[in-house]
C-alpha positions as CSV (number, residue, x, y, z in Angstrom):
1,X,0.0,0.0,0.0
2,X,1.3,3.6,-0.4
3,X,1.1,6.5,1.9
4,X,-2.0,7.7,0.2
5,X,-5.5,8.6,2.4
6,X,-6.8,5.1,3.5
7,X,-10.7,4.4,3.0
8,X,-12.7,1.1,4.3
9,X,-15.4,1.0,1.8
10,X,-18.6,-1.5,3.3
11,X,-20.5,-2.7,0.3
12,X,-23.8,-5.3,0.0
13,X,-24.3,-7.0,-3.4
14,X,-27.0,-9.7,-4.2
15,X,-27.0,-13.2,-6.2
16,X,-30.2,-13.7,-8.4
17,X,-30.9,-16.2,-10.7
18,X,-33.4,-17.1,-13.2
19,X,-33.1,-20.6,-14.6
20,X,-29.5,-20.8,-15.9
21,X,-29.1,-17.5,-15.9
22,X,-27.5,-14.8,-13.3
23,X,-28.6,-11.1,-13.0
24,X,-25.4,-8.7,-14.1
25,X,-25.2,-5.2,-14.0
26,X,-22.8,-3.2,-16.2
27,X,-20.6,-0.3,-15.2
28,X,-20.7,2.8,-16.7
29,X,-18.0,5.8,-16.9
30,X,-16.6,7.4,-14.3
31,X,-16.6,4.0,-13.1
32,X,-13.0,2.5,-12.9
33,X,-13.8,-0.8,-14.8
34,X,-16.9,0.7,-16.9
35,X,-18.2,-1.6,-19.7
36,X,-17.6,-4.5,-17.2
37,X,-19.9,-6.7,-15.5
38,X,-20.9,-6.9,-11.6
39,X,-23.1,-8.1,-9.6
40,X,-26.2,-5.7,-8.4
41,X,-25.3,-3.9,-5.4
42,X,-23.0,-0.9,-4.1
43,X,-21.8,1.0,-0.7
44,X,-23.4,1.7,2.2
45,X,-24.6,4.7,3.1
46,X,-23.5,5.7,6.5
47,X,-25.4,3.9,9.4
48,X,-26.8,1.6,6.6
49,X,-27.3,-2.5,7.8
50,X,-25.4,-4.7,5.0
51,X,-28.7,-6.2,4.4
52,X,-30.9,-2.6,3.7
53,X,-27.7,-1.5,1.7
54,X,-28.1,-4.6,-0.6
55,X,-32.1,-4.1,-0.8
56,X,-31.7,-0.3,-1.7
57,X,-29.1,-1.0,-3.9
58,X,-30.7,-3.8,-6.0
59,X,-33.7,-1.7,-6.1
60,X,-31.5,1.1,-7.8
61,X,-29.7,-0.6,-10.2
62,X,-32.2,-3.1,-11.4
63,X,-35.4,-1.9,-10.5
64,X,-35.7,-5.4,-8.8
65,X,-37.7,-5.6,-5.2
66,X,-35.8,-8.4,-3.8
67,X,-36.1,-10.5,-0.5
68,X,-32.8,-11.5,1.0
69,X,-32.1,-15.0,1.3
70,X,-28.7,-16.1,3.5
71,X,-25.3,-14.5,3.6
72,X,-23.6,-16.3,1.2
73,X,-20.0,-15.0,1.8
74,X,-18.0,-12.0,3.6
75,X,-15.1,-10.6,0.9
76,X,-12.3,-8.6,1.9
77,X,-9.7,-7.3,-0.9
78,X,-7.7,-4.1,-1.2
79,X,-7.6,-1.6,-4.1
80,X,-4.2,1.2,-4.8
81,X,-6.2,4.0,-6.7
82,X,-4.1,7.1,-7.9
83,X,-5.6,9.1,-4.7
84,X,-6.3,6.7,-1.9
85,X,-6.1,3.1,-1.0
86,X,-9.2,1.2,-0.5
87,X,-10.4,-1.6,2.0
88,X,-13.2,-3.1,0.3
89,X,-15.5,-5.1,2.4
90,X,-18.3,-7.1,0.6
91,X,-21.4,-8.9,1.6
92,X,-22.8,-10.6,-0.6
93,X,-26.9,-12.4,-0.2
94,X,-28.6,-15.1,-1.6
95,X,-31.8,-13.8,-2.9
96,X,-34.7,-16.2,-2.4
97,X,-37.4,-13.9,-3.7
98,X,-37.9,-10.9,-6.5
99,X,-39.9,-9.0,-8.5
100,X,-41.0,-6.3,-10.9
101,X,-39.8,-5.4,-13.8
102,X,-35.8,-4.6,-14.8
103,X,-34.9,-1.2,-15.5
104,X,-31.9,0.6,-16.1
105,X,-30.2,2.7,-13.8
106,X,-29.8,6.1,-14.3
107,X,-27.2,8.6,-13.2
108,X,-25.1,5.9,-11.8
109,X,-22.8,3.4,-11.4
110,X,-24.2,0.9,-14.1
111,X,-26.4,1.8,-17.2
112,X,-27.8,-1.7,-17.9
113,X,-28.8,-4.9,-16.4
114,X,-29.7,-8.4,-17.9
115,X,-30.1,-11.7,-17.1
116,X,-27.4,-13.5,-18.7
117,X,-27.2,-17.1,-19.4
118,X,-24.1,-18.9,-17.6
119,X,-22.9,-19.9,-20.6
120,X,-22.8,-16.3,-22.4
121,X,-20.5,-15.9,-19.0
122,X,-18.1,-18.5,-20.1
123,X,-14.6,-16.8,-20.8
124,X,-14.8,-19.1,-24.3
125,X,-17.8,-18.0,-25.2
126,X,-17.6,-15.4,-27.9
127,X,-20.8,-15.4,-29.6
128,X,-24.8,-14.7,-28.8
129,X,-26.5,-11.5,-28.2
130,X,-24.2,-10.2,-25.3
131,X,-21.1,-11.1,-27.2
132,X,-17.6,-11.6,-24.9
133,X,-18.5,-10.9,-21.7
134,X,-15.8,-9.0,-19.1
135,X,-16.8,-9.6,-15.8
136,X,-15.3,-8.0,-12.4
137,X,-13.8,-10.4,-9.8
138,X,-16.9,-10.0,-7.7
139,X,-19.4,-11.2,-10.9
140,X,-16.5,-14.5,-11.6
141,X,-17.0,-15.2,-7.9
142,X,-20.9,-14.2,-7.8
143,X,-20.6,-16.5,-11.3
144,X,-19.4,-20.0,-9.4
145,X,-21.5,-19.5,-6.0
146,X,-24.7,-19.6,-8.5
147,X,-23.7,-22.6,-10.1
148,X,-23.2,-24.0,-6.7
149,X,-19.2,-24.4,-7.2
């Protein structure tokens, strides 16, 4: 790490699936790994639960209501930016329930979400209507817990 201004960043993202597929959400610029895939979910606001942070945030980025299942799995991983370092802490949920209809974010972090098949995830696979897919660690990781790996 460098002598740069050190942030802890607590974040909630959620797992949904639909048949053989997993719900994605793509960055968008400013975002540091925009055109990208991740999972649905963001920061906490300040004096946020994990679980209400990955509610709100589902709800903002897909359009989704969602009911949380279990925590599926606690992440921790650091990040060197040009400014600051950064402590990322992730929770990530099962959801067992959802509904409504998907819609785009807007003035945010992502600019489209889909349900995308696992195999359109595959790093071979090349062709289809989403075409070669990059996906964020998170999303690779979100990617083997729905298949149950």
């Amino acid at each position: 790490m460098t002598d740069h201004p050190k942030i802890i960043r607590p974040a909630a993202y959620t797992l949904i699936t639909h048949g053989e597929s997993l719900l994605m959400c793509r960055l968008c610029p400013p975002e540091r790994w925009a055109g990208w895939w991740t999972l649905p979910g963001g920061g906490l606001d300040f004096g946020e639960s994990p679980e209400s942070g990955a509610v709100r945030e589902t709800l903002e980025e897909t359009g989704l209501e969602i009911e949380l299942g279990e925590l599926v799995e606690v992440q921790s991983e650091l990040f060197e930016f040009p400014d600051k370092d950064m402590h990322a802490i992730r929770f990530l949920y099962r959801v067992t329930r959802w509904g409504g209809q998907l819609l785009n974010e807007v003035d945010g972090s992502t600019d489209t979400c889909a349900f995308i098949p696992f195999a359109a995830l595959d790093p071979t696979y090349r062709h289809g209507e989403f075409g070669e897919i990059r996906m964020v660690e998170l999303a690779r990781r979100g990617l083997e817990l729905a298949r149950g790996a």
